[in-house]
PDB file of N, CA, C and O in Angstrom, chain B, residues numbered from 101:
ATOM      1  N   UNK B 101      62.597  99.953  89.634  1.00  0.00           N
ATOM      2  CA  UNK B 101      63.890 100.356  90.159  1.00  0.00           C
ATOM      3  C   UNK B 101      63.985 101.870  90.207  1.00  0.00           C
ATOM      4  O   UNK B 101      63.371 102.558  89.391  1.00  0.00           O
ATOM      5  N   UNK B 102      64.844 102.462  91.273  1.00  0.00           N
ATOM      6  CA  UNK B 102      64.956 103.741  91.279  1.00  0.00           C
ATOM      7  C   UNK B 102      66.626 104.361  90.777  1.00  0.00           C
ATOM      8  O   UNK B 102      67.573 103.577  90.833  1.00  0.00           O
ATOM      9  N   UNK B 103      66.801 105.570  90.380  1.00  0.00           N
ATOM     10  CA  UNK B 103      67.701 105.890  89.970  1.00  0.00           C
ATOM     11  C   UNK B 103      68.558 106.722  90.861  1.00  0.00           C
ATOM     12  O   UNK B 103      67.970 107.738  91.234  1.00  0.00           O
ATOM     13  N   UNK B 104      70.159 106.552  91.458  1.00  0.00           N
ATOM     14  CA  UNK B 104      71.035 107.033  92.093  1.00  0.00           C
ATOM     15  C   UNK B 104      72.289 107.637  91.090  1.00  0.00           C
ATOM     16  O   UNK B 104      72.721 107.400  89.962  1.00  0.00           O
ATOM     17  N   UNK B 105      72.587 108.538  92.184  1.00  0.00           N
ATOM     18  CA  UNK B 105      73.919 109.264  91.060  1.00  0.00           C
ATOM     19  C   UNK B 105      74.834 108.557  93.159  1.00  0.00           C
ATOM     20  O   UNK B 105      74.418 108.440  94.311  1.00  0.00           O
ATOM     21  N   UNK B 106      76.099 108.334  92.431  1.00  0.00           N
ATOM     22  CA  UNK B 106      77.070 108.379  93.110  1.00  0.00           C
ATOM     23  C   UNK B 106      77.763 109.185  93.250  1.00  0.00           C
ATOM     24  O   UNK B 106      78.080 109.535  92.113  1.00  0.00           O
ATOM     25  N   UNK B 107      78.301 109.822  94.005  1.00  0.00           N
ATOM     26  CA  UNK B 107      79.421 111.107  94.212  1.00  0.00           C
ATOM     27  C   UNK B 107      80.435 110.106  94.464  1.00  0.00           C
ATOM     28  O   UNK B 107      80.380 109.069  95.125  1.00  0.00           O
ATOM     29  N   UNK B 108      81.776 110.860  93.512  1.00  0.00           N
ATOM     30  CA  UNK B 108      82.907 110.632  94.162  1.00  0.00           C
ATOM     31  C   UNK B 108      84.420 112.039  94.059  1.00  0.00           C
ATOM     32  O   UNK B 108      84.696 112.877  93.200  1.00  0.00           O
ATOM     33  N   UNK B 109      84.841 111.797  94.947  1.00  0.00           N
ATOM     34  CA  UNK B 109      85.695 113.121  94.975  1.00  0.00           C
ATOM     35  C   UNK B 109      87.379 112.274  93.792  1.00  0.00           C
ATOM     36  O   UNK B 109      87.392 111.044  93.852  1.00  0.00           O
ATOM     37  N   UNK B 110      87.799 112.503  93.472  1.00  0.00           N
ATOM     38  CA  UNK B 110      89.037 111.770  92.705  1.00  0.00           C
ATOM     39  C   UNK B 110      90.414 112.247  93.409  1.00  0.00           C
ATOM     40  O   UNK B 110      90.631 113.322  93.966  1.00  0.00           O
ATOM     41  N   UNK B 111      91.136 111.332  93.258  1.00  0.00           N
ATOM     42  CA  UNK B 111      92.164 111.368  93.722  1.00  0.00           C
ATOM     43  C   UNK B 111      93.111 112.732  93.066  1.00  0.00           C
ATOM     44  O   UNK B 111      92.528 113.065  92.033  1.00  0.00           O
ATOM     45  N   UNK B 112      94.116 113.467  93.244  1.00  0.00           N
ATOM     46  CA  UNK B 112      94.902 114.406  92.642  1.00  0.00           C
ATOM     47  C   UNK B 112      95.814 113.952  91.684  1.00  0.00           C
ATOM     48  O   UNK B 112      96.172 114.627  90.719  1.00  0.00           O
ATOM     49  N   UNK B 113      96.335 112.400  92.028  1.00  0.00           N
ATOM     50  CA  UNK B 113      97.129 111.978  90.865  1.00  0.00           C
ATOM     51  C   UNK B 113      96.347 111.133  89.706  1.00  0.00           C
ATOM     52  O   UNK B 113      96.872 110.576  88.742  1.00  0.00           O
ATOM     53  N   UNK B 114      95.119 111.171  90.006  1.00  0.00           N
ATOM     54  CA  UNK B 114      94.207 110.600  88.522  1.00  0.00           C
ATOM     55  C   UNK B 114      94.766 110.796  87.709  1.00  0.00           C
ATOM     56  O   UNK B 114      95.682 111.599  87.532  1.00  0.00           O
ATOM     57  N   UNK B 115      94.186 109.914  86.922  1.00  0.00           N
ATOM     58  CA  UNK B 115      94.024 110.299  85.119  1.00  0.00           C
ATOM     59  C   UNK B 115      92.984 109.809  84.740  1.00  0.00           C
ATOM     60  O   UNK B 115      92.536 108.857  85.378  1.00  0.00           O
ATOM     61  N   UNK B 116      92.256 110.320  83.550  1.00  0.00           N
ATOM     62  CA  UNK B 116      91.312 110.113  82.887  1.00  0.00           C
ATOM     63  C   UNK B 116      91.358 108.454  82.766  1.00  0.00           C
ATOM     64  O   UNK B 116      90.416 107.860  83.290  1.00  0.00           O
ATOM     65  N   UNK B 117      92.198 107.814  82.231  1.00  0.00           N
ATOM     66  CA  UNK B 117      92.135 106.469  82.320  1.00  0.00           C
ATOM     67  C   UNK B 117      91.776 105.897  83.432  1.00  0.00           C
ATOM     68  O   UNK B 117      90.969 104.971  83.511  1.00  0.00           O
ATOM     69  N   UNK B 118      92.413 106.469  84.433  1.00  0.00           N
ATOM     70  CA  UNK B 118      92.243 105.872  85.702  1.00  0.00           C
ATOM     71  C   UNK B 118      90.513 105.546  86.378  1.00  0.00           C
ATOM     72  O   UNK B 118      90.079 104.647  87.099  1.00  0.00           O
ATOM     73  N   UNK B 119      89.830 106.815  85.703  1.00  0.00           N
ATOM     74  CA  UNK B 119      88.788 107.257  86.101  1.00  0.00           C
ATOM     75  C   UNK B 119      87.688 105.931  85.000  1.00  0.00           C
ATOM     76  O   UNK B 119      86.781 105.165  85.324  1.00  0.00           O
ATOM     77  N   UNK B 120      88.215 106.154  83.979  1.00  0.00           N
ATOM     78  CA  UNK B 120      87.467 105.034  83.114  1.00  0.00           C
ATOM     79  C   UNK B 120      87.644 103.928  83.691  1.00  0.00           C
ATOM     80  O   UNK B 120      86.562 103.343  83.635  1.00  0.00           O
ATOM     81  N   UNK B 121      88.672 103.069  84.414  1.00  0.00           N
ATOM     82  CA  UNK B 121      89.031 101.789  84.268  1.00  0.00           C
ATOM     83  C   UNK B 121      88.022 101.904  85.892  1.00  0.00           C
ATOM     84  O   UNK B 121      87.180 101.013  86.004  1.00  0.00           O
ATOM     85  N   UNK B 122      88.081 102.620  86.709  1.00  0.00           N
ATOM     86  CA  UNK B 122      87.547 102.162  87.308  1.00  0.00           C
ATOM     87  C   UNK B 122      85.861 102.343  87.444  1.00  0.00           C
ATOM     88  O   UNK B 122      85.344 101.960  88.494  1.00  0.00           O
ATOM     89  N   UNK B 123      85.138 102.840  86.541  1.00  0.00           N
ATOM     90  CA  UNK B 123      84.002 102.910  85.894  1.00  0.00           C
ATOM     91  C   UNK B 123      83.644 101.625  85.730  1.00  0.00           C
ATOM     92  O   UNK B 123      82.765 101.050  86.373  1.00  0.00           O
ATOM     93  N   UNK B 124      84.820 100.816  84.230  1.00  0.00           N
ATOM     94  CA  UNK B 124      84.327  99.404  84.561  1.00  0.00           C
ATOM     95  C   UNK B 124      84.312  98.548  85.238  1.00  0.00           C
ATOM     96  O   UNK B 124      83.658  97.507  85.178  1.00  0.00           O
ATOM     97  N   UNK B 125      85.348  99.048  86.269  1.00  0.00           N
ATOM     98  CA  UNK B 125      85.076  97.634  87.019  1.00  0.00           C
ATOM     99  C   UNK B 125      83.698  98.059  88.213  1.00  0.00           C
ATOM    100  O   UNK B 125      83.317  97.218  89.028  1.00  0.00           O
ATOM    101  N   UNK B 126      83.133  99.335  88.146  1.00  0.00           N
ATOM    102  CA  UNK B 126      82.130  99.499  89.087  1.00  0.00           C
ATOM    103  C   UNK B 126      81.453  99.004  88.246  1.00  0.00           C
ATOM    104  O   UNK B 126      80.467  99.105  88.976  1.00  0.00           O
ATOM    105  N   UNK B 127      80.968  98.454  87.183  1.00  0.00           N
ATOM    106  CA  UNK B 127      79.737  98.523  86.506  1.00  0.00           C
ATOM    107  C   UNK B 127      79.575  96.894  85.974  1.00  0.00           C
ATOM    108  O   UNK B 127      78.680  96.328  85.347  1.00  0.00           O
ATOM    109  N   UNK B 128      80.978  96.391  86.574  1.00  0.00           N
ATOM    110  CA  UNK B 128      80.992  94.623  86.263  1.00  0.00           C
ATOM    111  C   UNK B 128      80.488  94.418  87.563  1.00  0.00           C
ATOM    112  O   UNK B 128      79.546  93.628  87.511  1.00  0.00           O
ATOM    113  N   UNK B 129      80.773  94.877  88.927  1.00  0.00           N
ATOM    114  CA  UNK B 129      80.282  94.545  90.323  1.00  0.00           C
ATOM    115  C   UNK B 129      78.865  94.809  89.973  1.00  0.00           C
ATOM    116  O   UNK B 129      78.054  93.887  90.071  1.00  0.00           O
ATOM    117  N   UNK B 130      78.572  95.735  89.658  1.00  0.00           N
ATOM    118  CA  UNK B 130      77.205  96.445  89.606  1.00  0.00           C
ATOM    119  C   UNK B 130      76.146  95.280  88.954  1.00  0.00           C
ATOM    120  O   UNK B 130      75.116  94.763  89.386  1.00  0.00           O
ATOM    121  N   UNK B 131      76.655  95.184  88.129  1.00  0.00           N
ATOM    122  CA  UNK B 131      75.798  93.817  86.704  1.00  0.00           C
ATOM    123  C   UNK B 131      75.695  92.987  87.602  1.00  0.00           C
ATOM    124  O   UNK B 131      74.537  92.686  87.890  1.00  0.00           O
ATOM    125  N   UNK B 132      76.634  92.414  88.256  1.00  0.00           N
ATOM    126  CA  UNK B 132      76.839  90.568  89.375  1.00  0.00           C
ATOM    127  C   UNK B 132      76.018  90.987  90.065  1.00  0.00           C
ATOM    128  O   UNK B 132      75.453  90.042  90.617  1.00  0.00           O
ATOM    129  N   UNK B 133      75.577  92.019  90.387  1.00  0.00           N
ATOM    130  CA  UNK B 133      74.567  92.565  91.590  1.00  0.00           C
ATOM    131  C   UNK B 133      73.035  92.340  91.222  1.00  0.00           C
ATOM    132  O   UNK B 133      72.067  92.112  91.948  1.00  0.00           O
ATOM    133  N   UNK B 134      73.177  92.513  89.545  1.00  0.00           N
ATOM    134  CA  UNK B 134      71.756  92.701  88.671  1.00  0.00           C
ATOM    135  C   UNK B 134      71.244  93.886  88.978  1.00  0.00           C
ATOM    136  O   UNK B 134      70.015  93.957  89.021  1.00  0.00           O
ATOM    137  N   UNK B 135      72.009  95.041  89.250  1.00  0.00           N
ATOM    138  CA  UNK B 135      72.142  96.560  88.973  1.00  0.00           C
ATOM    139  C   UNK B 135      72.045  96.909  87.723  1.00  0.00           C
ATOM    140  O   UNK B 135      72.014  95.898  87.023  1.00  0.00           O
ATOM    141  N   UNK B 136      71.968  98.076  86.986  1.00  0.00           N
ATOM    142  CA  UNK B 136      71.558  98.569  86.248  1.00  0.00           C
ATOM    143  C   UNK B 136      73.025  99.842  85.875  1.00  0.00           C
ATOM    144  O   UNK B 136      72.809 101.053  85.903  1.00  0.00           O
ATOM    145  N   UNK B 137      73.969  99.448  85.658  1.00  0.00           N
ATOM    146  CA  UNK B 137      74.871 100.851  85.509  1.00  0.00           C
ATOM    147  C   UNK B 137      74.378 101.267  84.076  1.00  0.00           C
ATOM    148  O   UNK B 137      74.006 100.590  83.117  1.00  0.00           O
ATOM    149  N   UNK B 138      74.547 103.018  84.328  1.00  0.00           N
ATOM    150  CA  UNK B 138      73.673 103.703  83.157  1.00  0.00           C
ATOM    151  C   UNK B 138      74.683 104.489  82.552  1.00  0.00           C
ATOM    152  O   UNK B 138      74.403 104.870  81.416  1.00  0.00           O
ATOM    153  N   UNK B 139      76.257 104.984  83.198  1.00  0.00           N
ATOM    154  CA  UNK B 139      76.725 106.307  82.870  1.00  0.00           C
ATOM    155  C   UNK B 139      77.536 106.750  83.754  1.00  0.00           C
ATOM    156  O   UNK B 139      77.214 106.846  84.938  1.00  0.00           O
ATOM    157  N   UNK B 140      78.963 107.152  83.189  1.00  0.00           N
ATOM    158  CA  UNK B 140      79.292 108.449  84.524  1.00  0.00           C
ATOM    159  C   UNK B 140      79.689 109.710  83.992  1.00  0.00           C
ATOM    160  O   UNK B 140      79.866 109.789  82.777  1.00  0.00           O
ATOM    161  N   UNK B 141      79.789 110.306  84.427  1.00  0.00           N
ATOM    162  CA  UNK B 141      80.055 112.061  84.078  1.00  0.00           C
ATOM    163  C   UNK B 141      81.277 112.054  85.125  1.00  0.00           C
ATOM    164  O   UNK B 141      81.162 111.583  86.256  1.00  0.00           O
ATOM    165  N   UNK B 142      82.726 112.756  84.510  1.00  0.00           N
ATOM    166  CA  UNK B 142      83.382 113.465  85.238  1.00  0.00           C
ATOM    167  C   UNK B 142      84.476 114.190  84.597  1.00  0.00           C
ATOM    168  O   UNK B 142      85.103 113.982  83.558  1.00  0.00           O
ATOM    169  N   UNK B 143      84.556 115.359  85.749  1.00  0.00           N
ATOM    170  CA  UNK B 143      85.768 116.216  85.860  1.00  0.00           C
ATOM    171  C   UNK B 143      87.102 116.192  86.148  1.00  0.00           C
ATOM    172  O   UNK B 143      87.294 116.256  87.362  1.00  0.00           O
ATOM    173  N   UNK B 144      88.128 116.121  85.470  1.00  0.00           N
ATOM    174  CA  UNK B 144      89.493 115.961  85.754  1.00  0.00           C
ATOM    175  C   UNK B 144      89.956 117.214  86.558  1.00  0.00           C
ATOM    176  O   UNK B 144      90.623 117.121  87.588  1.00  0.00           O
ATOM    177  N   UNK B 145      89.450 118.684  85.871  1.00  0.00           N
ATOM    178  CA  UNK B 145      89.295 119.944  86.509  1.00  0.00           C
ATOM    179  C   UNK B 145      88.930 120.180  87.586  1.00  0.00           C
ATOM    180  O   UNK B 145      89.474 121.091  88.209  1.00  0.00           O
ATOM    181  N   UNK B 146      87.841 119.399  88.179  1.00  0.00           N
ATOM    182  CA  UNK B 146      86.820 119.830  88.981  1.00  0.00           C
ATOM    183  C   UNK B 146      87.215 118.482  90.409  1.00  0.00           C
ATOM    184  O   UNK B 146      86.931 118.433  91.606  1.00  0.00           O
ATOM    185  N   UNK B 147      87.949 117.605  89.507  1.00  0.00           N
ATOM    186  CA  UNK B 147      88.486 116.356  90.772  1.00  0.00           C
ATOM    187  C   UNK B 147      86.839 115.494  90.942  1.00  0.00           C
ATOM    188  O   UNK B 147      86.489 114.842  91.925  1.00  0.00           O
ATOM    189  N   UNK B 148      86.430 115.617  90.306  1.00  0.00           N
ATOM    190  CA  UNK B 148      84.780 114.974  90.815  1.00  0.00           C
ATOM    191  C   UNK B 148      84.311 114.062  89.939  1.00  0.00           C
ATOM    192  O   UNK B 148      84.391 114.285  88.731  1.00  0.00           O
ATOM    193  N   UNK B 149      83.759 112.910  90.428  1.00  0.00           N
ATOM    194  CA  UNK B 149      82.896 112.030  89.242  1.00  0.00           C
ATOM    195  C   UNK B 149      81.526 111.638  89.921  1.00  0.00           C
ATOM    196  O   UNK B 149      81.238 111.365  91.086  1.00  0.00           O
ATOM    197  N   UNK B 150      80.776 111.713  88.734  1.00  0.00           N
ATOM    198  CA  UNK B 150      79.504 111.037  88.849  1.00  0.00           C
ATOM    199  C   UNK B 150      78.729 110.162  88.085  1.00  0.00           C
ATOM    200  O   UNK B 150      78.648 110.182  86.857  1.00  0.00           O
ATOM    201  N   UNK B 151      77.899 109.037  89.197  1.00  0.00           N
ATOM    202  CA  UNK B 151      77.728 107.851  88.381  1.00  0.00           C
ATOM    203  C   UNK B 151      76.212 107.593  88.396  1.00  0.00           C
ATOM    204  O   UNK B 151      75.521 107.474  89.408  1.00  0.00           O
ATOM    205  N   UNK B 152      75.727 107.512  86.893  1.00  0.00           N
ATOM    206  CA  UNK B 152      74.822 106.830  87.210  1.00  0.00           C
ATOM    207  C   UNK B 152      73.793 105.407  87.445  1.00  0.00           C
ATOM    208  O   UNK B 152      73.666 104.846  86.356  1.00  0.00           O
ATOM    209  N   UNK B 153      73.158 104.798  88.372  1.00  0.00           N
ATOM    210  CA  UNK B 153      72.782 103.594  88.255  1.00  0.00           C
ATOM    211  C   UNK B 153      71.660 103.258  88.864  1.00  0.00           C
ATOM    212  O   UNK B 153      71.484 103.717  89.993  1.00  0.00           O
ATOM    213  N   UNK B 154      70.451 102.226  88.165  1.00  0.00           N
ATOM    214  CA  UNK B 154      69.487 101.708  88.172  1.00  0.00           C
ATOM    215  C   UNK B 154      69.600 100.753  89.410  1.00  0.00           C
ATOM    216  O   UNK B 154      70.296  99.746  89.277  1.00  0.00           O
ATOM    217  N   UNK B 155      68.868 101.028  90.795  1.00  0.00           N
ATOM    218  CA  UNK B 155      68.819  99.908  91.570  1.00  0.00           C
ATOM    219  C   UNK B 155      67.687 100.104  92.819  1.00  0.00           C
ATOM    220  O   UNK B 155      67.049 101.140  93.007  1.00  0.00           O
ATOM    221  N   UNK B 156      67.614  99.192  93.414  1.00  0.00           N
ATOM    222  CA  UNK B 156      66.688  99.102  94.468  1.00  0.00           C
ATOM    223  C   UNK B 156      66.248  99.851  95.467  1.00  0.00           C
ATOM    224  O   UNK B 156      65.158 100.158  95.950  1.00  0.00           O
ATOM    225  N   UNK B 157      67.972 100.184  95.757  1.00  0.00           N
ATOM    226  CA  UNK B 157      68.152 100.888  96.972  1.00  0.00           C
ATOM    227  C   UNK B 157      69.300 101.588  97.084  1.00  0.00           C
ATOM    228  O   UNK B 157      69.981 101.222  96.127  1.00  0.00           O
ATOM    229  N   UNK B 158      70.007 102.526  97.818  1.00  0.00           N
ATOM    230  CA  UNK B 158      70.888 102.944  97.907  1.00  0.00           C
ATOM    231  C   UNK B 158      71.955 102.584  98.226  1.00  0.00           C
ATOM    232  O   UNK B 158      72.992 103.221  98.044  1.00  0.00           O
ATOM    233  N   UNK B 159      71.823 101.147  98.926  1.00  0.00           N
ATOM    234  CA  UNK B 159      72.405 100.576  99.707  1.00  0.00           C
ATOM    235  C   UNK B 159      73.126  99.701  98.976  1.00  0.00           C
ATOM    236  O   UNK B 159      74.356  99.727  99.027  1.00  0.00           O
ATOM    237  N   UNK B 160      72.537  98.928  98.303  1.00  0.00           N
ATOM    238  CA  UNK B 160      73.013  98.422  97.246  1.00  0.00           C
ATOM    239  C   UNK B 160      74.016  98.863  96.351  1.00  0.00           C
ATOM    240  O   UNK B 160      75.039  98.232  96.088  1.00  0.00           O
ATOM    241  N   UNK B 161      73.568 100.390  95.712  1.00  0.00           N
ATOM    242  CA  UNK B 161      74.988 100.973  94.765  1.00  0.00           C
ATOM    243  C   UNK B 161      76.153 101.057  95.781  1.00  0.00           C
ATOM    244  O   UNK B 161      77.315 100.838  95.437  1.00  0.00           O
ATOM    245  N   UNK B 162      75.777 101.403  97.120  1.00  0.00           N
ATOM    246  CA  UNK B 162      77.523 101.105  97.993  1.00  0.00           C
ATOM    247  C   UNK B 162      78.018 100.191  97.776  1.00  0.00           C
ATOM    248  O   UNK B 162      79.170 100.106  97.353  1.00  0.00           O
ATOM    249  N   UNK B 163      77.079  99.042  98.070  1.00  0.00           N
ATOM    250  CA  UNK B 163      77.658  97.307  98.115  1.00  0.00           C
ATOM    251  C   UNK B 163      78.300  97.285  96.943  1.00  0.00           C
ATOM    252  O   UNK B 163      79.465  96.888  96.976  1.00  0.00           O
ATOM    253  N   UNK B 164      77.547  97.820  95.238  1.00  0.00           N
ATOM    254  CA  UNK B 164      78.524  97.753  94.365  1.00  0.00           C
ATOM    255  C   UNK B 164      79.922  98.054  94.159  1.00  0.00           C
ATOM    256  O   UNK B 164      80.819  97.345  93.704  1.00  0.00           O
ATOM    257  N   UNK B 165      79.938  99.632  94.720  1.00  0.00           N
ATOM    258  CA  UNK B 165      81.208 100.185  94.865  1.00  0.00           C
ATOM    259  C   UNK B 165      82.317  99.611  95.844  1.00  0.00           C
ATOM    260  O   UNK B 165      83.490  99.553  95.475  1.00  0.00           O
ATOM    261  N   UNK B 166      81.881  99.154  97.204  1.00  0.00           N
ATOM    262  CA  UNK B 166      82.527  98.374  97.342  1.00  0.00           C
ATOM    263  C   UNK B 166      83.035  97.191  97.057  1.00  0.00           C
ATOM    264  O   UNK B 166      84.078  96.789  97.571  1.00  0.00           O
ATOM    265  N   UNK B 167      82.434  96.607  96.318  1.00  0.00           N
ATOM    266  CA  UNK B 167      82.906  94.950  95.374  1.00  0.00           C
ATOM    267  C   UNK B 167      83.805  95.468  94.585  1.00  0.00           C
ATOM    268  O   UNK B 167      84.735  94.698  94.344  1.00  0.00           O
ATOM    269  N   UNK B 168      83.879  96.779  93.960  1.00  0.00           N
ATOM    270  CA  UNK B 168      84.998  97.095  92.895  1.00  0.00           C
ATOM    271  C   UNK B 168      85.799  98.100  93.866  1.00  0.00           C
ATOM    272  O   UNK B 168      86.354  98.990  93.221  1.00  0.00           O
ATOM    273  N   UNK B 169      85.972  98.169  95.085  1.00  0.00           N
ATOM    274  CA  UNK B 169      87.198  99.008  95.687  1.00  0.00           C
ATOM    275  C   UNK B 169      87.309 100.589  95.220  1.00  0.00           C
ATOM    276  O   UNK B 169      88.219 101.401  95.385  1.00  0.00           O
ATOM    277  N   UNK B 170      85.788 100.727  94.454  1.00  0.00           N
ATOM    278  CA  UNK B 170      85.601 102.542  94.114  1.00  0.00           C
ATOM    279  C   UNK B 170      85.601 103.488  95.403  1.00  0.00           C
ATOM    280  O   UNK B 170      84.538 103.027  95.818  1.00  0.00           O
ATOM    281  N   UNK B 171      85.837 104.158  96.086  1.00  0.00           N
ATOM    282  CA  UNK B 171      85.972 105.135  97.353  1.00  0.00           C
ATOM    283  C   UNK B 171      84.628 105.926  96.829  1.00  0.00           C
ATOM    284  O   UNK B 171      84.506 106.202  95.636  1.00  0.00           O
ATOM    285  N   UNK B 172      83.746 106.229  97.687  1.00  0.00           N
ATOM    286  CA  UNK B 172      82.470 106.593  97.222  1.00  0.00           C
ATOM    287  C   UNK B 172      81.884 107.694  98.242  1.00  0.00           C
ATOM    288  O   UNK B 172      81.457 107.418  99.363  1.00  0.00           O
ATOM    289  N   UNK B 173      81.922 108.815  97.755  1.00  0.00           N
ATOM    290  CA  UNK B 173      81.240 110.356  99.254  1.00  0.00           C
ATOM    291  C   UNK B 173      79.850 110.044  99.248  1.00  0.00           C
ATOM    292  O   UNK B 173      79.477 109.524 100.300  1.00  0.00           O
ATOM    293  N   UNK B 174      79.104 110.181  98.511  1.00  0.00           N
ATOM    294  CA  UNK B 174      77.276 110.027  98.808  1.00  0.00           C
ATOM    295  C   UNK B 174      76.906 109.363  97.717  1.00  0.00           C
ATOM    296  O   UNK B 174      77.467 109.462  96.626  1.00  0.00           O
ATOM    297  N   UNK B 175      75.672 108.458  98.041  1.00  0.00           N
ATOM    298  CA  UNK B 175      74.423 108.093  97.034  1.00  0.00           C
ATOM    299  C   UNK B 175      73.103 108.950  97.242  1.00  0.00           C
ATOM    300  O   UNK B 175      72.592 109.191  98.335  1.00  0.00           O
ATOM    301  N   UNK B 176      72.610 109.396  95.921  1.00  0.00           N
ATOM    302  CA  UNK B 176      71.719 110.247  96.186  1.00  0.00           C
ATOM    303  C   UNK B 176      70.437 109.687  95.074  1.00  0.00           C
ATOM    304  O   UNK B 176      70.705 109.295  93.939  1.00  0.00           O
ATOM    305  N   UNK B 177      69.365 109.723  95.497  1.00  0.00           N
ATOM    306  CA  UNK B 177      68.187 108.996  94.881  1.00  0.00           C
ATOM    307  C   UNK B 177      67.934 109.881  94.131  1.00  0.00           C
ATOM    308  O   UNK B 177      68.296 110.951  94.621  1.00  0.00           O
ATOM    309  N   UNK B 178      67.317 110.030  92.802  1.00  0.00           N
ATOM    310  CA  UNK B 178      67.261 110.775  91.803  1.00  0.00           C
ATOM    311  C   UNK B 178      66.043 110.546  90.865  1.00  0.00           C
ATOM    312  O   UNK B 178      65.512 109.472  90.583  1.00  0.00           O
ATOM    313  N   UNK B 179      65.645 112.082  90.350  1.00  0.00           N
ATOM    314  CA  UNK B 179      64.534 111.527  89.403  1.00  0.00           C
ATOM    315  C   UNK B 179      64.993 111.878  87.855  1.00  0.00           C
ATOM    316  O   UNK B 179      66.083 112.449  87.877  1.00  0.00           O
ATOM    317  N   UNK B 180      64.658 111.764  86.990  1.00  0.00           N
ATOM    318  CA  UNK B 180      64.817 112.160  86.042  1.00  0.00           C
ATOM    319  C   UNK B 180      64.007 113.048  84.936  1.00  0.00           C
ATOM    320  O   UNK B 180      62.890 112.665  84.590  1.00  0.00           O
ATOM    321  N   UNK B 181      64.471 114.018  84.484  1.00  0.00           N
ATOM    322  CA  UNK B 181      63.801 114.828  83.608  1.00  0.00           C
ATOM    323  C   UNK B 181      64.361 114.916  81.787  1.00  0.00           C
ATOM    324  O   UNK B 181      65.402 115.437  81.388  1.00  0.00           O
ATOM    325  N   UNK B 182      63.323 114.252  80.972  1.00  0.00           N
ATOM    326  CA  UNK B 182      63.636 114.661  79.485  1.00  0.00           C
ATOM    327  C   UNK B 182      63.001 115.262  78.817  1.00  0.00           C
ATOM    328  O   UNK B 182      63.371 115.508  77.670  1.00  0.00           O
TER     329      UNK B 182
END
């Protein structure tokens, strides 16, 4: 499997909760998919979140985001460095 970060821009009336709750429900679509959700990183400051997840294709982490109604700017294929 290859690794994608999702971009998403956040809404102005977020909240941090808001941003979590819908984390899980990307990452319950994601699982039904037999995706791999790994993580998200985001900014309340910055209006931005990013997600990370284990999958096939790129195409696929959309299909996830769309099963959970997440609004999603780019998938970007990714490598990793530790």
């Amino acid at each position: 499997m290859a690794e994608f970060i999702g971009v998403h821009k956040l809404l102005p009336d977020m909240k941090a909760e808001d941003v979590e709750a819908g984390y899980q429900s990307y990452k319950e679509s994601a699982m039904k998919m037999g995706l791999k959700p790994m993580r998200a990183h985001y900014s309340m400051e910055k209006a931005v979140a990013y997600c990370e997840t284990e999958a096939s294709s790129a195409e696929e982490v959309r299909k996830a985001h769309e099963g959970a109604a997440i609004p999603l700017e780019d998938v970007i294929e990714v490598k990793t460095i530790e």
